[in-house]
C-alpha positions as CSV (number, residue, x, y, z in Angstrom):
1,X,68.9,53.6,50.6
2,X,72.2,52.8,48.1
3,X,72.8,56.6,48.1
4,X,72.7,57.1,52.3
5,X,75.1,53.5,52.4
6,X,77.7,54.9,49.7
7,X,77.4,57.8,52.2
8,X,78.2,56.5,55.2
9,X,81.1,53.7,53.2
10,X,82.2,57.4,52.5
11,X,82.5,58.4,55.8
12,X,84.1,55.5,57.3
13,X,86.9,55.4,54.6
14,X,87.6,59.3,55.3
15,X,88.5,59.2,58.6
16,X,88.7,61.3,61.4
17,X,88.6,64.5,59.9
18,X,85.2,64.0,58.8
19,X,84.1,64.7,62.0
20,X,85.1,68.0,62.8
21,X,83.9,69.0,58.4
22,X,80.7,67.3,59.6
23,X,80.7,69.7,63.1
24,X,81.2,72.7,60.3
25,X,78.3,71.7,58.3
26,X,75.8,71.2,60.6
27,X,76.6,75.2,62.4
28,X,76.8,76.6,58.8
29,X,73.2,75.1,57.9
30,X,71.6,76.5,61.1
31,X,72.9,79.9,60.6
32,X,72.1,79.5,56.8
33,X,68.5,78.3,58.1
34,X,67.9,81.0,60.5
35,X,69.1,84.1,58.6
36,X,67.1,83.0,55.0
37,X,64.5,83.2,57.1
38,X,65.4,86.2,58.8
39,X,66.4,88.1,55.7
40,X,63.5,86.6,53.0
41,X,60.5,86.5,55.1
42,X,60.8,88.0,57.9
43,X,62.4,91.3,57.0
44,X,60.8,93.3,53.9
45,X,62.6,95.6,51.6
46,X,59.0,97.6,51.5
47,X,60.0,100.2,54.4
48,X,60.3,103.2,52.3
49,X,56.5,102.8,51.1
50,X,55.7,102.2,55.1
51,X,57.4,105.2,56.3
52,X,55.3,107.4,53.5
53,X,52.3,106.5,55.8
54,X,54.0,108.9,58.7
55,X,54.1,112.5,56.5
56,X,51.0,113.8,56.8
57,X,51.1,113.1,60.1
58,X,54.3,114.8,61.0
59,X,53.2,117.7,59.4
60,X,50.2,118.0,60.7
61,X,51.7,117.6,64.2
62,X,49.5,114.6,65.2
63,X,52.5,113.0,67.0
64,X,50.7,110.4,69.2
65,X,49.1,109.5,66.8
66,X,52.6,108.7,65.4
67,X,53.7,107.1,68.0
68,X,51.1,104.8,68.2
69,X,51.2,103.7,64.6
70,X,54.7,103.0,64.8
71,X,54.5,101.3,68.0
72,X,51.7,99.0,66.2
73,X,54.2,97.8,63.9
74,X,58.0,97.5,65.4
75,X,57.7,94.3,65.3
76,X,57.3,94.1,61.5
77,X,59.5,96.8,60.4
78,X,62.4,97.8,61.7
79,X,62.2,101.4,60.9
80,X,59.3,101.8,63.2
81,X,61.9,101.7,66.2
82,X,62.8,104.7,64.8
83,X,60.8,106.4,63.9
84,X,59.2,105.8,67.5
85,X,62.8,106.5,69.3
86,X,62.4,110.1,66.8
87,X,59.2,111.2,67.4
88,X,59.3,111.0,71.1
89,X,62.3,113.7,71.4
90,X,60.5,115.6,69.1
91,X,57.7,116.0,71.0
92,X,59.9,116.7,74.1
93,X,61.4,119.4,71.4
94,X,64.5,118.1,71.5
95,X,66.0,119.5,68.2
96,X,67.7,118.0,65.0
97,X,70.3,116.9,67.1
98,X,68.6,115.1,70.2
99,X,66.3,113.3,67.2
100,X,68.9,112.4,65.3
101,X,70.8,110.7,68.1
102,X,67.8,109.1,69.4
103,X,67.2,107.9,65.9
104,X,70.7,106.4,65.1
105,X,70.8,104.2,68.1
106,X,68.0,102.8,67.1
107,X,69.1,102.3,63.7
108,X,72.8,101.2,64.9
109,X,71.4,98.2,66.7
110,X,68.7,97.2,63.7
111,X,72.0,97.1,61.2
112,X,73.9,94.9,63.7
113,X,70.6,92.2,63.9
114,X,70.1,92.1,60.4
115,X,73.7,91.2,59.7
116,X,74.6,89.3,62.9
117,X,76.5,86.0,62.1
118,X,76.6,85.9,58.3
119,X,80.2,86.7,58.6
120,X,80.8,83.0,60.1
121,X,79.9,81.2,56.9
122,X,82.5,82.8,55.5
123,X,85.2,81.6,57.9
124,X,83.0,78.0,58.1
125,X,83.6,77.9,54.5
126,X,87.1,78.5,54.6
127,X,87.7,76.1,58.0
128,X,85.6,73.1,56.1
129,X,87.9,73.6,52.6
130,X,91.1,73.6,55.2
131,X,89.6,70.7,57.1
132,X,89.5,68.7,54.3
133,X,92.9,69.8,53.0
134,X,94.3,68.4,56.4
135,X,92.5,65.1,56.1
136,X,94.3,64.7,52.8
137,X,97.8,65.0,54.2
138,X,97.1,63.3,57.0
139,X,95.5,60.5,54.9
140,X,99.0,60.7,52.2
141,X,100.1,60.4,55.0
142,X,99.4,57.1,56.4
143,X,99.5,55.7,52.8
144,X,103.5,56.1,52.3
145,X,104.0,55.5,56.1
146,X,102.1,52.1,55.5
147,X,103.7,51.7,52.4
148,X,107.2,52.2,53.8
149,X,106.8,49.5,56.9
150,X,104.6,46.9,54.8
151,X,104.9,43.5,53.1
152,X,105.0,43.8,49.4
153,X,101.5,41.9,49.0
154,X,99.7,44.4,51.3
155,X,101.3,47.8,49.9
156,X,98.3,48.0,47.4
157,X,96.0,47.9,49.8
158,X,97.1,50.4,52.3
159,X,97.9,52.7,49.8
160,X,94.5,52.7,48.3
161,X,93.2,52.9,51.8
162,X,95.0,55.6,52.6
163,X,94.4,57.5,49.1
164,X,90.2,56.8,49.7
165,X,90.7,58.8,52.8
166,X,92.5,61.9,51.9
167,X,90.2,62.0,48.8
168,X,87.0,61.4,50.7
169,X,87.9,64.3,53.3
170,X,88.7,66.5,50.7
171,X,85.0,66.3,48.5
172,X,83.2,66.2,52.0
173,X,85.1,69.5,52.7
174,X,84.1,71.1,49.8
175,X,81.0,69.9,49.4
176,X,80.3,71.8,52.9
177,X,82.7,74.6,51.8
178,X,80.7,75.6,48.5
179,X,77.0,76.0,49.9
180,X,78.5,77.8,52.6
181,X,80.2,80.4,50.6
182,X,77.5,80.7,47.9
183,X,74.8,81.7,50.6
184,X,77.0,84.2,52.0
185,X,77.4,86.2,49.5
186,X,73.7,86.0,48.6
187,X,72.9,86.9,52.2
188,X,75.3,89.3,52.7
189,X,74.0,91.2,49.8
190,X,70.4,90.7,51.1
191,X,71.6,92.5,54.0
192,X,72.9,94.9,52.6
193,X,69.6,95.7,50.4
194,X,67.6,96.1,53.8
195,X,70.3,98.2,55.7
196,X,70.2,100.4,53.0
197,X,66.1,100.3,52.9
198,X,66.2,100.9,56.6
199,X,68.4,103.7,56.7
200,X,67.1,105.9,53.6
201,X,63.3,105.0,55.2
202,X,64.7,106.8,58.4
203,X,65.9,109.6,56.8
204,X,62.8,110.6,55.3
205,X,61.2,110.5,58.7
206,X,64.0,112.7,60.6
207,X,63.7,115.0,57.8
208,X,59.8,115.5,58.7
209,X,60.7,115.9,62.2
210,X,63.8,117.9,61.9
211,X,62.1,120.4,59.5
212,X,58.5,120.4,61.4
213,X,59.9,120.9,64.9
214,X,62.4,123.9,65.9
215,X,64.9,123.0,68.9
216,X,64.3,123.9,72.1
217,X,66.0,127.9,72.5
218,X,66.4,127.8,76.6
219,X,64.0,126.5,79.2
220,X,63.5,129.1,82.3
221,X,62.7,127.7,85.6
222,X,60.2,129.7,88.5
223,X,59.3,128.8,91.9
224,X,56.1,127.7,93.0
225,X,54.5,128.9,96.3
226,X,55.6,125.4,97.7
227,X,58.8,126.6,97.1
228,X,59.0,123.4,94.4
229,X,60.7,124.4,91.3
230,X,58.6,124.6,87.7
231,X,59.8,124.3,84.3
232,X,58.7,126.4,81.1
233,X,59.8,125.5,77.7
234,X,60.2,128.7,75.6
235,X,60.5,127.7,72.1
236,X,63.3,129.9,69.5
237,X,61.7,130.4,66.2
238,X,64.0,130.4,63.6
């Protein structure tokens, strides 16, 4: 109970500007909260061992069967998006190209999820240490301005008043400044460890596709007796 009292002494003696560091702190530790759990629990770095699961598969051209194990688990891994998004243009025999496309958007908006907001404890860092650089001058501030306009008896105290609260906005703001930066870095690199998981998992299965399934040559189109207009899909081997 002493500790939360020198706490809140703390506060009161630092001012208005404590207020807007304590606004920082409480967005930076629900986007720390929310992407360590994100990036440690609920993403793996175990996708490349997943994704060795789909060969045999591929290559024996049991595609639905594919599908279906990949749809079984996109909401686990990541990769399985795309390796779903994948295997569906090759089984319309889409190509390298057409699988590869379908494939990247998929991965494009995984990399985007899995490092969505860490950038802001960066800048919350920065606007906490800032913060608390402004309550200092404001806070020096108010000392020589009460200094300047006081009796001789009372100088003492308004200067240590104002002193308490440029130094007391200054430690608040980097005590919310230091966590915040620390744990960027550390998730930011966590990021970059799955992004890089994700996309070399993916590879591996567009490579099985790509090499297993040749590109469509030219679909040719004949007319029914209804008059209704059929498609054949004439495959080039290469």
């Amino acid at each position: 109970m002493e500790m939360f009292s020198k706490i809140a002494i703390a506060f009161e003696q630092g001012g208005f500007w404590m207020w807007p560091i304590l606004f920082t702190q409480l967005i930076s530790l629900a986007i720390l909260a929310e992407r360590t759990y994100t990036l440690f629990v609920k993403n793996k770095i175990n996708q490349s061992e997943f994704v060795n699961g789909f060969e045999d598969s591929i290559r024996r051209g049991e595609l639905d069967r594919v599908m279906d194990q990949a749809q079984a688990h996109q909401a686990q891994m990541p990769v399985a998006k795309a390796i779903l998004a994948g295997t569906k243009a090759a089984k319309n025999f889409g190509g390298k190209e057409e699988i590869q496309g379908k494939m990247d958007e998929v991965l494009l908006l995984e990399n985007s999820l899995v490092e969505r907001r860490i950038g802001f404890l960066s800048m919350l860092g920065n606007v906490a240490t800032l913060t608390g650089l402004l309550g200092t001058i404001t806070g020096m501030i108010k000392s020589f301005a009460a200094v300047a306009n006081a009796v001789p008896a009372e100088k003492a105290t308004l200067l240590a008043a104002g002193i308490a609260e440029a130094m007391n906005a200054t430690a608040y703001g980097l005590i919310t400044a230091i966590p915040a930066l620390v744990m960027y870095a550390v998730l930011q690199n966590r990021a970059n460890h799955i992004v890089e998981d994700l996309n070399r998992s993916a590879l591996k299965v567009f490579n099985w596709l790509s090499y297993s399934y040749e590109p469509v040559g030219f679909k040719s189109f004949r007319t029914g007796k209804d008059g209704s207009h059929k498609e054949s899909v004439k495959e080039i081997n290469a």
